[in-house]
C-alpha positions as CSV (number, residue, x, y, z in Angstrom):
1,X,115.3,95.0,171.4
2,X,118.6,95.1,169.4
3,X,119.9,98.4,169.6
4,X,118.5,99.6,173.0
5,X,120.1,101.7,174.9
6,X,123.5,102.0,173.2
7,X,124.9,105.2,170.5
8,X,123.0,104.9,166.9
9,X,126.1,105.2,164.7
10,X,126.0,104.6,161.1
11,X,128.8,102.5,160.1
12,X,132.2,104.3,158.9
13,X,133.2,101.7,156.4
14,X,135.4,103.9,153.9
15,X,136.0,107.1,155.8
16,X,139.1,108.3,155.7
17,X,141.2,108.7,159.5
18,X,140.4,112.5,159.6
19,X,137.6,114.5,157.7
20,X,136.3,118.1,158.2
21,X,132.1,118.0,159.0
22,X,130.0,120.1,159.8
23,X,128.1,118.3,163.2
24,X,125.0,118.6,164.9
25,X,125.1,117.4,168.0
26,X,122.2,114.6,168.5
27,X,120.7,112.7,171.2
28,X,119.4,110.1,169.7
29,X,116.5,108.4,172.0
30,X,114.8,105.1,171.1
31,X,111.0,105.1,172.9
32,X,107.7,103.8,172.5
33,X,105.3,106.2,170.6
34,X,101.5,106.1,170.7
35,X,100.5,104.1,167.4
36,X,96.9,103.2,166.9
37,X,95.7,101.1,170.0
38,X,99.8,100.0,170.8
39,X,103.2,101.2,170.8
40,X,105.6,101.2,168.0
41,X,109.8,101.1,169.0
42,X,111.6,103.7,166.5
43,X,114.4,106.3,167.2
44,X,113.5,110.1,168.6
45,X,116.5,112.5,167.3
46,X,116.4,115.7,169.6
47,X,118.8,118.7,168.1
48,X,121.3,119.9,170.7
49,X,123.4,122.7,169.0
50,X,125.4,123.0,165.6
51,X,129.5,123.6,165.2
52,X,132.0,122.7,162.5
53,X,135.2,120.5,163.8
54,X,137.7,118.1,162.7
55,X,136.8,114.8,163.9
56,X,139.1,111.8,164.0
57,X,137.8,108.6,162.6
58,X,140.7,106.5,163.4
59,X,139.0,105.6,166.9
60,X,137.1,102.8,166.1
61,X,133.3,103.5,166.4
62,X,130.2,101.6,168.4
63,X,129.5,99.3,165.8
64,X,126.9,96.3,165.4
65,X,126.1,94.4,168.8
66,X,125.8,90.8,167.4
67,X,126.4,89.4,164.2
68,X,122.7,89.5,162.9
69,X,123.0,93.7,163.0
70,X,126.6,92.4,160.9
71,X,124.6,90.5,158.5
72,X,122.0,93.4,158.2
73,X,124.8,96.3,158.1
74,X,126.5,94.6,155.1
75,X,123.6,93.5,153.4
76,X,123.0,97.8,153.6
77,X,126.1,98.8,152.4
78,X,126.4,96.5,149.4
79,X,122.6,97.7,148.3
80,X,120.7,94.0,148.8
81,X,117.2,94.3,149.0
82,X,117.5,98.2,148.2
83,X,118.5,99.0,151.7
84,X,115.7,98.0,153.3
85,X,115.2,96.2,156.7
86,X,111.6,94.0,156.9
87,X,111.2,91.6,159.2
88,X,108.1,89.7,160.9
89,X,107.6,87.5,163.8
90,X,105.4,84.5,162.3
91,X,103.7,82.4,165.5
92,X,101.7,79.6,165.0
93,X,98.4,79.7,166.8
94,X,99.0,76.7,168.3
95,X,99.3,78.2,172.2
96,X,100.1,81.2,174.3
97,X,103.6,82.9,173.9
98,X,105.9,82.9,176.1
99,X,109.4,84.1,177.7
100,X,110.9,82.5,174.7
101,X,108.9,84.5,171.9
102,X,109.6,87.6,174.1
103,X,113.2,87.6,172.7
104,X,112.1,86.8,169.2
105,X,109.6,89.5,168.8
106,X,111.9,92.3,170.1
107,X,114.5,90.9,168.2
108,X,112.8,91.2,165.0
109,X,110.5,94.5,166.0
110,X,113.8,95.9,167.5
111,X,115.7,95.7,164.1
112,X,113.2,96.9,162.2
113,X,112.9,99.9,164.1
114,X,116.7,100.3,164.6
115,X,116.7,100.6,160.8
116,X,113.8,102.2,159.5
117,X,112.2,99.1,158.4
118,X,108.6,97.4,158.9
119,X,108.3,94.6,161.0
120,X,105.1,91.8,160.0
121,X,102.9,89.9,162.5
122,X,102.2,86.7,160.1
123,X,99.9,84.0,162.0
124,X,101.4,80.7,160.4
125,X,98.3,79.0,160.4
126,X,98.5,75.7,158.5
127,X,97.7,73.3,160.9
128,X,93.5,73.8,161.4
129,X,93.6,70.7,164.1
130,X,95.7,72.6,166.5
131,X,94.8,76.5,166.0
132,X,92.2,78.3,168.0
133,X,91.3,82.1,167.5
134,X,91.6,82.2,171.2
135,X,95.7,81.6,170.6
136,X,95.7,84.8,167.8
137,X,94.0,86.8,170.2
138,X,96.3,86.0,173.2
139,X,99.4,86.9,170.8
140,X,98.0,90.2,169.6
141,X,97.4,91.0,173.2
142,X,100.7,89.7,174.3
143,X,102.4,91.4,172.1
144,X,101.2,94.9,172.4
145,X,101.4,94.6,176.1
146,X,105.0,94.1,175.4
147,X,104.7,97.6,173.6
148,X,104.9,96.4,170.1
149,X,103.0,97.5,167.5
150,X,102.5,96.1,163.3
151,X,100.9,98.8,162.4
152,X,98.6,97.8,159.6
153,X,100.8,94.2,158.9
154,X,98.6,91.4,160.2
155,X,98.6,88.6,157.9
156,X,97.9,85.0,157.7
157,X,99.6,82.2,156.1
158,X,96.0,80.8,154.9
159,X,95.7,84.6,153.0
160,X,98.1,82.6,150.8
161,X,96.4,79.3,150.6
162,X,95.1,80.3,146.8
163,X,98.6,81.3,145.5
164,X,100.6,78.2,147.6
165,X,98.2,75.7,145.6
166,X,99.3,77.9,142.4
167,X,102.6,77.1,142.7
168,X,102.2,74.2,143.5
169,X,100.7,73.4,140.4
170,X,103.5,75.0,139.2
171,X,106.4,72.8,140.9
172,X,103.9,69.5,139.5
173,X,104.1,70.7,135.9
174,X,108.0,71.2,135.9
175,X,108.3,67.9,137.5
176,X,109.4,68.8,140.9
177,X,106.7,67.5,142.9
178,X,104.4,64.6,143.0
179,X,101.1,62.9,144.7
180,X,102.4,60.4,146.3
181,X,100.0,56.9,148.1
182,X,102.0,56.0,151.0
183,X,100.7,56.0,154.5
184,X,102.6,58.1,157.0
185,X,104.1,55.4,158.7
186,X,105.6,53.9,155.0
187,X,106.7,57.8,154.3
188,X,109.0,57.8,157.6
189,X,110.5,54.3,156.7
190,X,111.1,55.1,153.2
191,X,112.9,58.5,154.5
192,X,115.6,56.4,155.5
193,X,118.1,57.3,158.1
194,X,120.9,60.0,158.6
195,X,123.3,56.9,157.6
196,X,121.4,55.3,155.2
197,X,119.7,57.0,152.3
198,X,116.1,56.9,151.7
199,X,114.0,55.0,149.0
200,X,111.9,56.6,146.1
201,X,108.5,55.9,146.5
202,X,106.3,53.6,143.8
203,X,105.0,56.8,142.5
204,X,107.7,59.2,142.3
205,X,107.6,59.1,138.8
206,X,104.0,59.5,137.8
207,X,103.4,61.7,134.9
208,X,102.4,65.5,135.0
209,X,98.7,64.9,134.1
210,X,98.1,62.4,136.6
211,X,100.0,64.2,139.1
212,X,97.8,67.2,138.6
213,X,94.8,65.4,137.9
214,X,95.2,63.7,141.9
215,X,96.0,66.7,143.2
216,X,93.0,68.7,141.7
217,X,91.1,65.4,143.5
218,X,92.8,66.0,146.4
219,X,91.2,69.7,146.9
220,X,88.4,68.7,145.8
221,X,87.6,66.4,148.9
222,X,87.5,63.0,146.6
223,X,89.5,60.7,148.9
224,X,90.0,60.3,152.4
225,X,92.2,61.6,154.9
226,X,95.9,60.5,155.1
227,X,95.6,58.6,152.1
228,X,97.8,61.1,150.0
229,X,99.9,64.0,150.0
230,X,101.9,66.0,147.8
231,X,105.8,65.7,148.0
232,X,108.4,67.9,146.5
233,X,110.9,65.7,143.9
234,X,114.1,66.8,145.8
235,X,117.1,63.9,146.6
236,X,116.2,60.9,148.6
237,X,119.9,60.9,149.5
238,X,120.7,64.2,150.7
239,X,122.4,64.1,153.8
240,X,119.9,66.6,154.9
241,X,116.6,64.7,155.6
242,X,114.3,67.5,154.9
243,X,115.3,67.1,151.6
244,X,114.5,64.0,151.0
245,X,110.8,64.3,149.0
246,X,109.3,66.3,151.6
247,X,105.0,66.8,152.1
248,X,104.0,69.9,151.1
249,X,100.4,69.0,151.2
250,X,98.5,66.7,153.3
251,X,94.4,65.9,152.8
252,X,92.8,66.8,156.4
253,X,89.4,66.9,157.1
254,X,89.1,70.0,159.5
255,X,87.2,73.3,160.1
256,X,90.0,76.2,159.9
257,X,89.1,79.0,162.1
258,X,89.7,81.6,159.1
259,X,88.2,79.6,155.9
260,X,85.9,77.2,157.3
261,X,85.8,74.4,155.5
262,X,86.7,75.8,152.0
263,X,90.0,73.3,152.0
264,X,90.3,69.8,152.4
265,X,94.1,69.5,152.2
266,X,96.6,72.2,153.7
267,X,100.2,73.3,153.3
268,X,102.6,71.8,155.8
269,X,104.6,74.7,157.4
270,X,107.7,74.0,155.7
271,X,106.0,74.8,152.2
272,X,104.5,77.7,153.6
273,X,106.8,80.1,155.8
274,X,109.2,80.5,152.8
275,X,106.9,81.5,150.4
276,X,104.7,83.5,153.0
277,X,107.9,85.8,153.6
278,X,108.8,86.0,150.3
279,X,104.9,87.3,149.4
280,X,105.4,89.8,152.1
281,X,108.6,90.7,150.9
282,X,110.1,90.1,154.2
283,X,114.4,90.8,153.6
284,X,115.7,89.1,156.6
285,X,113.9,85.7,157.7
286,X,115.2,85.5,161.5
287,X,114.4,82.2,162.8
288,X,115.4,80.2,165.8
289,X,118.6,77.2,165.3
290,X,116.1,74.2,164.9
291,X,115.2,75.7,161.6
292,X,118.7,75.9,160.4
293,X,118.6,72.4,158.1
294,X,115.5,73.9,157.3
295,X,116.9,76.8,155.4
296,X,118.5,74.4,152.1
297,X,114.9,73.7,151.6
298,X,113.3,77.2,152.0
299,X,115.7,77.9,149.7
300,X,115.1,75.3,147.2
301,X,111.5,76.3,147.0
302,X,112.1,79.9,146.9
303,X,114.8,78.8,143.4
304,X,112.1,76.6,142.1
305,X,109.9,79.4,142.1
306,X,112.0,81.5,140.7
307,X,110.5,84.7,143.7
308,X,111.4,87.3,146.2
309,X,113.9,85.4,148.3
310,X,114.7,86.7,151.9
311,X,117.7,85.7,153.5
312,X,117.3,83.1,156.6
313,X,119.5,84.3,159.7
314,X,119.0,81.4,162.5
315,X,120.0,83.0,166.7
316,X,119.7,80.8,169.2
317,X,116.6,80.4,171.3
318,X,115.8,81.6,174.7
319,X,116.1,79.1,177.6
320,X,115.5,79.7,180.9
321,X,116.3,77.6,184.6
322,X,113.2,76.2,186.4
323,X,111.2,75.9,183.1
324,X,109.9,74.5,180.2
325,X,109.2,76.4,176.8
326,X,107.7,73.0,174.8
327,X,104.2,74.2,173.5
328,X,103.4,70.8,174.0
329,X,104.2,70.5,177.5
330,X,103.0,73.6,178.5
331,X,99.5,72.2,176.9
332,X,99.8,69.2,178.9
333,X,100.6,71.2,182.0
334,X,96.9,73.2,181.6
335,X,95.0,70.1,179.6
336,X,96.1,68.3,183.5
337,X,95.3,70.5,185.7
338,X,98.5,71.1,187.2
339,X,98.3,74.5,186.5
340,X,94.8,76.4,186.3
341,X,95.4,77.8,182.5
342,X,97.5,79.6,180.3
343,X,98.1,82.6,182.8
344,X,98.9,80.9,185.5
345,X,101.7,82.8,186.8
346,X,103.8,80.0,187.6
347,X,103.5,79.3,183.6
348,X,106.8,81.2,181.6
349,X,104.0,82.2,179.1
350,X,103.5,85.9,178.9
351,X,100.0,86.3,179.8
352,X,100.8,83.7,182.9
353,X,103.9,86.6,183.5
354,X,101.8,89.6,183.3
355,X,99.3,88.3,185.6
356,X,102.2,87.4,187.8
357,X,103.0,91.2,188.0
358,X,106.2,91.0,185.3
359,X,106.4,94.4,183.8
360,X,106.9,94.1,179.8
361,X,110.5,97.1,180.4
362,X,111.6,94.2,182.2
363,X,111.2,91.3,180.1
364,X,112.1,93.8,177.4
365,X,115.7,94.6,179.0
366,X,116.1,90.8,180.3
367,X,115.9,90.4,175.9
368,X,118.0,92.5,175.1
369,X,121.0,92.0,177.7
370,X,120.8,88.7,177.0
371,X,122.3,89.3,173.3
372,X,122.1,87.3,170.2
373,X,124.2,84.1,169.5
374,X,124.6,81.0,167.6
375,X,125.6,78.5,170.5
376,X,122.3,77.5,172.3
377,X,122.6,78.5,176.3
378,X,120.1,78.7,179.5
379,X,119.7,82.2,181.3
380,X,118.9,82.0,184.9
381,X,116.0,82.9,186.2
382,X,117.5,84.6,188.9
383,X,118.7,87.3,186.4
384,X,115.0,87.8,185.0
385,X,113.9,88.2,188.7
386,X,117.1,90.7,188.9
387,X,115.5,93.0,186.0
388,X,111.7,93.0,187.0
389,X,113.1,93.9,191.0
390,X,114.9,96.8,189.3
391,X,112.4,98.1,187.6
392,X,110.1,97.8,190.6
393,X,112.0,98.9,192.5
394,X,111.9,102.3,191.1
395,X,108.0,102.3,190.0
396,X,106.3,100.4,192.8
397,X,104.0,101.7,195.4
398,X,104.9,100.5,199.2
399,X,102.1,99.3,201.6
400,X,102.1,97.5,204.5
401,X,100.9,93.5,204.7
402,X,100.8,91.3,206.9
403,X,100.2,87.6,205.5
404,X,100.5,85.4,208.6
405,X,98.6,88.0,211.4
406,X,99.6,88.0,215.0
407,X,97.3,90.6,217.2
408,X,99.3,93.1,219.0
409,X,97.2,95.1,222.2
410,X,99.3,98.5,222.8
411,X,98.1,98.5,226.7
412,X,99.5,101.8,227.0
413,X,96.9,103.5,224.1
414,X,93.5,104.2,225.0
415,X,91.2,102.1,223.4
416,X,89.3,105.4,221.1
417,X,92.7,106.4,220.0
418,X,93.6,107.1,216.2
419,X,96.5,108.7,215.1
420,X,98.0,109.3,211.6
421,X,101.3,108.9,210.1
422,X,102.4,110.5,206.9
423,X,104.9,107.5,204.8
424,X,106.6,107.7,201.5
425,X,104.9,105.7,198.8
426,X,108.4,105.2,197.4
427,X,111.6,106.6,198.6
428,X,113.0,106.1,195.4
429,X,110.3,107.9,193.6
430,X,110.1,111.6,195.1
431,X,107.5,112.7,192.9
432,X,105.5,109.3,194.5
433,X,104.6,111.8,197.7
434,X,103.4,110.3,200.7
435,X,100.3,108.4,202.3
436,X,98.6,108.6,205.5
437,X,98.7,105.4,208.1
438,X,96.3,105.0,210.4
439,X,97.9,104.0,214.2
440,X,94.9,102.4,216.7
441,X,95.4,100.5,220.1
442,X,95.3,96.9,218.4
443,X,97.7,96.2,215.5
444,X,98.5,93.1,213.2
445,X,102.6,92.1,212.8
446,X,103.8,89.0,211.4
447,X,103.8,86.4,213.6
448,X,107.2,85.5,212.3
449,X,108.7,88.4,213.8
450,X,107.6,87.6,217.5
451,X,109.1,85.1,219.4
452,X,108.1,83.9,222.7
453,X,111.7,81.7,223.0
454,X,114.2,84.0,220.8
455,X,116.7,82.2,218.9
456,X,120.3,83.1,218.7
457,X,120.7,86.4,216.9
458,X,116.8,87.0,216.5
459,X,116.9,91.0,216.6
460,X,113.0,91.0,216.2
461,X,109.9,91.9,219.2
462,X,110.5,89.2,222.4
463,X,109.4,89.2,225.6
464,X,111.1,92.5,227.6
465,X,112.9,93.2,224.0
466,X,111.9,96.1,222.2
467,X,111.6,96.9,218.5
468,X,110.6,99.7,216.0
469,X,107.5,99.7,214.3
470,X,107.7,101.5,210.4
471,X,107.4,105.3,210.9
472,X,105.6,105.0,214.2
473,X,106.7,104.3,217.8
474,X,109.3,101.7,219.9
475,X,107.1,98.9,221.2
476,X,108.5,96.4,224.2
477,X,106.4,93.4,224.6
478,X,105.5,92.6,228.1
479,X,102.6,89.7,228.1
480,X,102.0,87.1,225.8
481,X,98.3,85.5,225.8
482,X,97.5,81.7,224.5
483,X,95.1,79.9,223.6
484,X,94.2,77.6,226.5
485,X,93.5,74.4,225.0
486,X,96.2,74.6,222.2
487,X,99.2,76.6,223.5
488,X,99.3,78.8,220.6
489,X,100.3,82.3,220.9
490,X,96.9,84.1,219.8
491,X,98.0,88.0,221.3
492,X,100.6,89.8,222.9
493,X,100.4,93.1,224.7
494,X,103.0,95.6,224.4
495,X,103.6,99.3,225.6
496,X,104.3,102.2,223.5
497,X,107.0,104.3,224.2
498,X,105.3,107.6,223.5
499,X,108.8,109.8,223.0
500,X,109.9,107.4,220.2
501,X,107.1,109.1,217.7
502,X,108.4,108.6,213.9
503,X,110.4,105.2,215.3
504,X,113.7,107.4,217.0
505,X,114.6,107.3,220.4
506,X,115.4,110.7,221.8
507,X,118.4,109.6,223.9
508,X,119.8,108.2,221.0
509,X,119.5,104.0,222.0
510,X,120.0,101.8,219.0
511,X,116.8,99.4,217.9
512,X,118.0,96.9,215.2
513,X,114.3,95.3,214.4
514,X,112.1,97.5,212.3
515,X,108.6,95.3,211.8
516,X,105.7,96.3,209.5
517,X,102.7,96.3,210.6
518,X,98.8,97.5,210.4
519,X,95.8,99.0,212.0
520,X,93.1,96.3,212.9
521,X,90.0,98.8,212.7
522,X,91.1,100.2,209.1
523,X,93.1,97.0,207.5
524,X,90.9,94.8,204.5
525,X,91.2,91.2,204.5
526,X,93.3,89.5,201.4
527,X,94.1,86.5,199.9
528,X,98.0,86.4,198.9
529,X,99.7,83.6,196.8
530,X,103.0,83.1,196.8
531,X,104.6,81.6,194.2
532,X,108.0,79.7,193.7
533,X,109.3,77.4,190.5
534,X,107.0,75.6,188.8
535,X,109.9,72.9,188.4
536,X,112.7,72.1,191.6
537,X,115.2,71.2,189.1
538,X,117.5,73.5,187.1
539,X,116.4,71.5,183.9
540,X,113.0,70.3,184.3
541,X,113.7,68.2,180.7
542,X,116.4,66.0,182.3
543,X,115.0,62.2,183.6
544,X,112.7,60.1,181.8
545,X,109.5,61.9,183.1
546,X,109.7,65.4,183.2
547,X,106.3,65.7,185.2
548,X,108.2,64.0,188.2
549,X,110.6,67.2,188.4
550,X,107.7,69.4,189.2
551,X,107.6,71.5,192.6
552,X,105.0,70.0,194.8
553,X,105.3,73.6,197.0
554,X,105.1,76.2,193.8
555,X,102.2,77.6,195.0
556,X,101.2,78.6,199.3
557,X,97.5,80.3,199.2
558,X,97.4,82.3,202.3
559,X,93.9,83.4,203.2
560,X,93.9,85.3,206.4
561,X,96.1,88.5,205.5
562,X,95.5,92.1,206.8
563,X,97.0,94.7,204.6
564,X,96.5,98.4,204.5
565,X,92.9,99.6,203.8
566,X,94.5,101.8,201.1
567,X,94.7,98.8,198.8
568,X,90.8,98.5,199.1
569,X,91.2,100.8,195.9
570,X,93.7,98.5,194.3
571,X,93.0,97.6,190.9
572,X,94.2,94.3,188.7
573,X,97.3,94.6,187.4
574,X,98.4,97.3,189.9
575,X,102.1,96.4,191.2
576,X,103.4,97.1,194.6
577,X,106.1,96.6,196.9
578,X,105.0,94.9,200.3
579,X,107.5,96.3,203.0
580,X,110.0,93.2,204.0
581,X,107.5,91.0,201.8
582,X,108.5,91.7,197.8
583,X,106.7,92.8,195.0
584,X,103.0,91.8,194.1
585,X,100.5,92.4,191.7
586,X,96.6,92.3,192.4
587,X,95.0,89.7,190.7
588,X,91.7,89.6,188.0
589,X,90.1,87.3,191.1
590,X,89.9,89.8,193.2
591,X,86.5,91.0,194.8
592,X,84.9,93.8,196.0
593,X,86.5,94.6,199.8
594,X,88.9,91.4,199.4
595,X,91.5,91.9,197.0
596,X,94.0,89.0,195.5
597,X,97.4,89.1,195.0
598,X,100.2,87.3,193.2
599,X,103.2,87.4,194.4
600,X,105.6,89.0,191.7
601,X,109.2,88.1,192.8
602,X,110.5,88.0,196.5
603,X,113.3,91.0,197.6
604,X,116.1,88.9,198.2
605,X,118.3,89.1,194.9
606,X,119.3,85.9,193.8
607,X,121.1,87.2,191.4
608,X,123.6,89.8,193.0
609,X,124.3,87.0,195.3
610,X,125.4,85.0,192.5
611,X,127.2,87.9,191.2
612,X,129.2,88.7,194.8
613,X,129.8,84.5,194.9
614,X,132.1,84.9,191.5
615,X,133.7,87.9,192.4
């Protein structure tokens, strides 16, 4: 969200060093307010007090972040487009969002909020064969999960078709566009190269009439598909290929999930997007850099036309470690199998995120610090995982789970014995309060923190060692029961010490080893995944085959988990921290008395490490 979270200063281009005002002293506060069924991003000025003094305006003031808020600020102060600010985030339907579009929408929400101006949700749908209504639902959900909101701006690119095959007719008539017969294979070798110019076509210089005679065939459905298209009369030797006679229409026989079948040819999206903003009277086009030798054409169009012509801005796209943000491999990845859909939450896209347990304040600040810039770059994913543990961190629930189960018999408690200890939900939360855990003979711990043959420097329960468990008593192990025909530790017996209530020793002795842990008569069974990169290379593009840089252990299914009864009341989508285990978030397959969880993001810190390495 440009603008979050930093002074909103209008610019003090002109002032002079020292002036007298009369100031009121204002917080100004940029929130989410309830809009409708979402959240709309705008500025909250709260009146502190009033007093006249002379302020000094030599001190240079907070001024714009990145140079699109430049381009915006002086587009402002020299009056274009009136003053105003409207932008619109234009997806194609094509496929779920992802981390990528995340930066992109609050980009362009952000600066439309930041300066009073609307901000458009325009479906680019021009390409029937690939768009699903299942894609424009998942990106008006996605989006308002983010906490977004277009207010009553939803349009479509086909709510244009009508006007785009008007001026078409228009550009035909003037002689700047043509039907043209070749195949799509002849088109591409006619284009030429970006060293050798490209060759007219045979029919580049058909007359008006016929011209608009074919292409009144064309919509009519006379002649088959592929066999013509409609191509703007540009410069077969522009340096820029896409201006070299580019398709503005194509004949293709398919059912569009808006108009049926009421077209049998359709606008490519380069004839489209230009002329959709310019209908919406959109003022600053902000696209990503591939669409940067796009812009001489958008603009050609838009002159043609003689319209409304926004000004193009191009930032560079979000990229991110560990992952892929191709629409078209993240459709092979689900058309596969490798994952089980769109929301897996190994996928980057954000319904796979949210399921995953990602909290949109988190993908929202991991936007926004990134910035805005014209040199392409990848962001770690250790810095995303940074931003969702901080904001866990603060708003998570803590419970006790124990994934991999080891039975613990406390020899020393009789067997009818139930005790109850009070623990903070979150100590970083004091309004969270507390919750009672209930303390019986026979407990579960991880079975990682017990072993029979301690290791150097293993601080954890041991034979004859003793160790702390959370908020309740000092335990020392003193038997350790196998399984006869395996060998495998299935119990060990321990005594309580009963003056070490709350986990302190009264005479002070020092315990490193705190373990979680819960009650076997009041724990549910769970089913916990943990998740790790869906790629185990930094670039998964790099190689010849980027399916051979997947992670064959991204995903460990753990079925046999104890975790506080508490969490029988859990609900999917709820986020909590498991003690010494990270952050998870129950999942939609949960049942009834065995709840599912995903595991969000482990609590190591990647990221401060590889902070503390640079320092």
């Amino acid at each position: 969200m440009a603008g979050a979270g930093r002074p909103f200063i209008l610019p003090a281009i002109g002032t002079p060093p020292e002036i007298r005002v009369q100031l009121c002293i204002l917080k100004q506060l940029y929130i989410l307010k309830k809009s409708g069924g979402g959240y709309v991003m705008q500025w909250e000025t709260v009146r502190a007090e009033e007093k006249t003094e002379t302020v000094d305006t030599g001190v240079e003031t907070a001024g714009p972040s990145h140079f699109i808020e430049e381009i915006i600020e002086k587009d402002r102060e020299q009056g274009r487009y009136g003053g105003r600010v409207h932008t619109r985030f234009p997806p194609e339907p094509n496929g779920y969002l992802h981390i990528g579009h995340a930066k992109a929408i609050c980009l362009n929400f952000g600066l439309a909020a930041q300066y009073g101006g609307k901000c458009n949700l325009r479906f680019d749908d021009t390409n029937p064969t690939k768009e699903e209504v299942e894609y424009v639902d998942s990106i008006k959900t996605d989006i308002r999960w983010l906490g977004f909101d277009w207010e009553d701006r939803e349009y479509y690119a086909s709510d244009y078709f009508g006007q785009l095959y008007d001026w078409a007719e228009q550009l035909i008539r003037e002689g700047k566009a043509y039907v043209d017969d070749l195949s799509a294979e002849e088109t591409r070798e006619y284009r030429g190269t970006l060293t050798e110019p490209g060759r007219e076509s045979p029919c580049r210089n058909r007359s008006v009439e016929e011209n608009l005679d074919l292409f009144r065939r064309m919509k009519a459905g006379e002649f088959p598909e592929g066999s013509r298209t409609l191509r703007a009369k540009i410069d077969m030797a522009s340096p820029n290929l896409n201006l070299r006679d580019p398709v503005m229409y194509r004949i293709l026989r398919a059912t569009h999930h808006r108009t049926g079948d009421e077209w049998a040819i359709y606008p490519t999206y380069d004839w489209a997007h230009g002329q959709s903003d310019s209908i919406e009277g959109v003022t600053h086009s902000i696209c990503t850099l591939e669409f940067e030798d796009h812009r001489p054409l958008y603009n050609w169009f838009l002159e043609a036309l003689g319209i409304h012509h926004p000004r193009q801005v191009e930032f560079a796209r979000l990229n991110l470690t560990h992952t892929v943000m191709s629409k078209r491999k993240l459709l092979e990845l689900v058309r596969r199998g490798i994952v089980r859909g769109w929301d897996d939450p190994r996928m980057p896209t954000l319904s796979g995120m949210r399921r995953r347990g990602y909290t949109p304040e988190a993908i929202r600040e991991f936007a926004e610090r990134g910035g805005v810039a014209k040199r392409p770059s990848t962001a770690d994913l250790a810095l995303l995982e940074y931003y969702l543990r901080e904001d866990l961190n603060r708003r998570a629930p803590r419970r006790m789970a124990v994934l991999r189960p080891l039975k613990v018999l406390l020899t020393n408690v009789p067997e009818d014995h139930l005790e109850e200890f009070e623990v903070p939900n979150n100590p970083e939360d004091p309004e969270a309060g507390t919750r009672s855990v209930p303390f019986t003979r026979t407990l579960y711990i991880e079975r990682e923190d017990f072993a029979e043959v301690p290791p150097p420097k293993f601080f954890r329960l041991s034979p004859g060692k003793e160790a702390r468990l959370r908020a309740a008593y000092l335990i020392t192990c003193r038997e350790v029961i196998k399984d006869p025909d395996t060998g495998e530790i299935v119990e060990i017996h321990c005594e309580v010490d009963p003056e070490t209530r709350g986990g302190n020793a009264p005479d002070g002795r020092k315990v490193k080893a705190t373990l979680h842990w819960v009650s076997e008569a009041h724990a549910i069974p769970a089913e916990v995944r943990l998740y790790d990169n869906l790629f185990a290379v930094e670039d998964p593009n790099e190689g010849e085959d980027w399916m051979a840089n997947l992670n064959p252990s991204s995903l460990e299914i753990l079925t046999a988990c104890r975790v506080e009864g508490s969490l029988g009341e859990a609900r999917p989508g709820e986020r909590y921290q498991f003690e010494r285990q990270g952050y998870f978030c129950m999942d939609p397959d949960s049942e009834s008395g065995r709840p599912v969880f995903n595991r969000s993001v482990t609590l190591k810190d990647a990221w401060a490490k590889i902070q503390k390495s640079q320092k």
